[in-house]
DRENDO-1510 file (C-alpha; in Angstrom, 1 decimal, always signed):
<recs>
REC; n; res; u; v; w
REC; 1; UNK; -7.9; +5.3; -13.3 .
REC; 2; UNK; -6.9; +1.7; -11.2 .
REC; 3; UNK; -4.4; -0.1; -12.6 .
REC; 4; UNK; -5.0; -4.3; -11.4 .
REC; 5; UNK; -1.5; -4.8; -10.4 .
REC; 6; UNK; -0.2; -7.2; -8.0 .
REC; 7; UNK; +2.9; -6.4; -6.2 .
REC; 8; UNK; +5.1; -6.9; -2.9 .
REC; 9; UNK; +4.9; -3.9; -0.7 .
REC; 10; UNK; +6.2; -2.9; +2.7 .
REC; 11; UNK; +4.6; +0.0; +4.5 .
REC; 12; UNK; +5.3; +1.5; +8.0 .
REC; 13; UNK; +2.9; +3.5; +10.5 .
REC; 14; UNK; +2.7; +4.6; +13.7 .
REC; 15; UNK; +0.0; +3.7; +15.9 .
REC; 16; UNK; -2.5; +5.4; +18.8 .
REC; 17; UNK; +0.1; +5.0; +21.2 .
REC; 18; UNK; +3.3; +5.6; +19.9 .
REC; 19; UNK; +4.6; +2.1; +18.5 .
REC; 20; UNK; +5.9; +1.9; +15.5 .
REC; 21; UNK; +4.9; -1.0; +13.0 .
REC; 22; UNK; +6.4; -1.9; +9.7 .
REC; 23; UNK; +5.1; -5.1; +7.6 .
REC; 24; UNK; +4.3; -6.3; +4.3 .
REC; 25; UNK; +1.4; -7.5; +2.0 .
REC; 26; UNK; +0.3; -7.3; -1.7 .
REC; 27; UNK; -1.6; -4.4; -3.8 .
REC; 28; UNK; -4.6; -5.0; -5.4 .
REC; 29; UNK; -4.7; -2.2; -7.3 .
REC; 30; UNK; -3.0; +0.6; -7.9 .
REC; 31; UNK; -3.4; +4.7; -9.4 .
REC; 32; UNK; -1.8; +8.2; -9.1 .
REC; 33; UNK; -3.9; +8.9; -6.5 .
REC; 34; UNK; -3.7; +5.6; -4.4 .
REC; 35; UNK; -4.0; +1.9; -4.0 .
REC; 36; UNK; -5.5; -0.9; -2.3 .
REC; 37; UNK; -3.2; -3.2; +0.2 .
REC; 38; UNK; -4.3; -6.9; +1.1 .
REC; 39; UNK; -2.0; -7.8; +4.5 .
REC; 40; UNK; -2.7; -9.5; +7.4 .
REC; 41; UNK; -2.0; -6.4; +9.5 .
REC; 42; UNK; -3.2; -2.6; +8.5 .
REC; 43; UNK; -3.4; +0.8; +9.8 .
REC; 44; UNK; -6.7; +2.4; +11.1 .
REC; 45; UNK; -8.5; +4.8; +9.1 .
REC; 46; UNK; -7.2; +8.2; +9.4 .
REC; 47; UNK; -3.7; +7.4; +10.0 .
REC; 48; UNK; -0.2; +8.1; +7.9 .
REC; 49; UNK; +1.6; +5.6; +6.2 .
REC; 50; UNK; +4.4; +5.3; +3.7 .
REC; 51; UNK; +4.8; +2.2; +1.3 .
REC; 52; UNK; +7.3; +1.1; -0.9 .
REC; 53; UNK; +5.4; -1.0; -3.7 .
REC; 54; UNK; +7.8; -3.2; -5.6 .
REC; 55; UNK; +6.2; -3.0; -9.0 .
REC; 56; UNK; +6.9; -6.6; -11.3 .
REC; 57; UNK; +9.5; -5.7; -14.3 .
REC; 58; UNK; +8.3; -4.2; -17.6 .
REC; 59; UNK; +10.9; -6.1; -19.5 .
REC; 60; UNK; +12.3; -9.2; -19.8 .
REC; 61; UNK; +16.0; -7.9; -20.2 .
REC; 62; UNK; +15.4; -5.6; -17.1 .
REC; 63; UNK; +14.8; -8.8; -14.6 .
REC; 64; UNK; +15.2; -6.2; -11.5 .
REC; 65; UNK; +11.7; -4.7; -9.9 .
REC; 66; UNK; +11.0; -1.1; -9.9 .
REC; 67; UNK; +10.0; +0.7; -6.4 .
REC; 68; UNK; +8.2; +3.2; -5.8 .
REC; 69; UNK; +7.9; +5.1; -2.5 .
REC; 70; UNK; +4.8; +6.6; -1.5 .
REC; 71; UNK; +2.9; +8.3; +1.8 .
REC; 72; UNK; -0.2; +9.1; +2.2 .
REC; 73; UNK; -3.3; +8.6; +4.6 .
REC; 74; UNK; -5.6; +5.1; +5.0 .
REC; 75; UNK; -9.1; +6.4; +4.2 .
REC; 76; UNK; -10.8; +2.9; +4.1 .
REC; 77; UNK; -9.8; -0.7; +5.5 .
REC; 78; UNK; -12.0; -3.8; +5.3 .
REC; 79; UNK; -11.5; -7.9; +5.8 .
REC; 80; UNK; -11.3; -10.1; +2.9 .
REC; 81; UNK; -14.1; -13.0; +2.8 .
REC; 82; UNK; -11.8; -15.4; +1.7 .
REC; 83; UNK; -9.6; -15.0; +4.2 .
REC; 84; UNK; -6.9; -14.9; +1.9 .
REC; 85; UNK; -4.7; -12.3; +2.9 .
REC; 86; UNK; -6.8; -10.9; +6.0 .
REC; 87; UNK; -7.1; -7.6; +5.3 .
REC; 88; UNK; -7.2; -4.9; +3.3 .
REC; 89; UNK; -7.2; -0.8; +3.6 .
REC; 90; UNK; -7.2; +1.9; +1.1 .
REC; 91; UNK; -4.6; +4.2; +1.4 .
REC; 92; UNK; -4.7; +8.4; -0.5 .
REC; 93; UNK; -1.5; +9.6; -1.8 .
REC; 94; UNK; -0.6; +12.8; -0.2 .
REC; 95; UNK; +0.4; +15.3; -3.3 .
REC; 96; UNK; +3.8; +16.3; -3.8 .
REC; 97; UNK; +3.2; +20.2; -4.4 .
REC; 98; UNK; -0.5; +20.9; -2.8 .
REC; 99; UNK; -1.8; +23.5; -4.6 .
</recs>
């Protein structure tokens, strides 16, 4: 199930040829299997990334955002017709204990 949330996240990969690349953008939506990333900048298909998503607080006395760490594999990217943000990919959460 996709949850609609909107949240700062950073994510880091590393390219065809070795470079390193680290940036920022905002989920779309977000599950235990995945989410969807609007940025400027993305990953190819096929390729590893790790994100930390910096989910909004669930309480008003707990001001300070959760994050949550997360690495898996971009199995989908496509460009926004507004033109809002760019981009966006689809990235798979790698399992913690594959069966």
């Amino acid at each position: 199930m996709r949850f609609p949330v909107e949240a700062r996240v950073t994510f880091r990969w590393v390219d065809q040829t070795g470079v390193q690349h680290e940036t920022e953008g905002r989920t779309l939506n977000i599950s235990e299997l995945g989410a969807f990333v609007r940025s400027r900048e993305h990953p190819q298909p096929g390729t590893t990334v790790q994100l930390t998503v910096f989910l909004p607080p669930v309480q008003k006395n707990h001001p300070f955002p959760t994050s949550m760490l997360m690495h898996g594999t971009v199995v989908r990217s496509e460009g926004n017709q507004r033109g809002e943000e760019g981009y966006g990919f689809a990235v798979e959460v790698k399992p913690l204990n594959p069966a």
